[in-house]
C-alpha positions in Angstrom: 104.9 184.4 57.5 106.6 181.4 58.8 109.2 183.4 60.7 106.7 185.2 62.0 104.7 182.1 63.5 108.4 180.8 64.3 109.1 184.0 66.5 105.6 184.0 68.2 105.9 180.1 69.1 109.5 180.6 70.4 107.9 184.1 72.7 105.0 181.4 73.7 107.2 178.6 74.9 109.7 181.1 76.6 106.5 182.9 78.5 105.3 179.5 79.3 108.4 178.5 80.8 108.5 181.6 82.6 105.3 181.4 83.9 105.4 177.7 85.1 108.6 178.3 87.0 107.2 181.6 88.6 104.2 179.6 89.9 105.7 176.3 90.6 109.0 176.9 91.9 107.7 178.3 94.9 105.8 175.9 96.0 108.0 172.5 95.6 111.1 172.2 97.6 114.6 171.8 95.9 114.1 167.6 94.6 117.2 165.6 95.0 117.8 161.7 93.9 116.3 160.8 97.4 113.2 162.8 96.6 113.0 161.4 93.3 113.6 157.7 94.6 111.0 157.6 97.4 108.2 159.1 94.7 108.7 156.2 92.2 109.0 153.3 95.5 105.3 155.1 95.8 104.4 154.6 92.6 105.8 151.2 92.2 104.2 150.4 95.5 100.7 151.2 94.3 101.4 149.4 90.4 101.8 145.9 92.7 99.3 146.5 94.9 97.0 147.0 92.1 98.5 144.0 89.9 98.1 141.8 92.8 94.8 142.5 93.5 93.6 141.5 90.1 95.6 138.9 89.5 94.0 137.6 93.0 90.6 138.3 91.5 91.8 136.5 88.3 92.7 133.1 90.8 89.0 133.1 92.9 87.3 134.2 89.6 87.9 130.3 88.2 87.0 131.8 84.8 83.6 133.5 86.3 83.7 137.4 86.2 84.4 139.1 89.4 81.4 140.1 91.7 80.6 143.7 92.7 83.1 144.0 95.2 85.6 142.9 93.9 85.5 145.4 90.7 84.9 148.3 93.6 88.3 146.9 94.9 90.0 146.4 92.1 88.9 150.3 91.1 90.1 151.5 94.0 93.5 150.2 93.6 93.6 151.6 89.6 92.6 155.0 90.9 95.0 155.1 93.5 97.6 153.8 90.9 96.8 156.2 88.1 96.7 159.3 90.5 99.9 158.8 91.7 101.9 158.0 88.1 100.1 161.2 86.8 101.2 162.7 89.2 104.9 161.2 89.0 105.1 162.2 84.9 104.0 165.9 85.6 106.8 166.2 88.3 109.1 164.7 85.5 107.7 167.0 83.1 107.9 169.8 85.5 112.0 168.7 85.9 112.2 168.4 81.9 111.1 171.9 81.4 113.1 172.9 84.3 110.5 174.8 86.4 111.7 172.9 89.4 115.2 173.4 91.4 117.3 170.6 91.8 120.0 169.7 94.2 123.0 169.1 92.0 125.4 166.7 93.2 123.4 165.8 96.5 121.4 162.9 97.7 119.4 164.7 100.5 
């Protein structure tokens, strides 16, 4: 019985792979080390921007808690900071599981 859920798991993760690559391929460009390095700037970009808005709210709170706006602020830089590192771990999860070309030996 445990080959047989052995077999079926290795069929499920080779149609999954298969499937991902036929759907995603197609729709993102070849990634090279540029590609890769001006995605994580973004994301690093939006982790300060977010860190140095609270920390900013920290400063003027003076150990009150932050009014109404700034929370809205401070959410708005979280979301924008969350989308895009969800959206950098599926592209690296995407490149893992290699549903995504990659320019080999190229840095544009």
């Amino acid at each position: 019985m445990e080959t047989q859920i052995n077999r079926l798991l290795l069929a499920f993760e080779q149609q999954m792979r298969r499937i991902n690559r036929d759907k995603l391929n197609p729709l993102v460009k070849e990634l090279s080390l540029d590609d890769l390095e001006s995605m994580q700037e973004m994301v690093a970009d939006a982790r300060g921007k977010y860190l140095e808005a609270f920390l900013g709210i920290a400063d003027a709170a003076s150990g009150t808690l932050p009014n109404d706006t700034q929370i809205k602020i401070l959410h708005q830089h979280r979301v924008r900071y969350e989308e895009l590192l969800e959206g950098a771990k599926a592209l690296e999860a995407a490149l893992q599981r290699g549903y995504l070309d990659i320019a080999i030996g190229s840095n544009s």
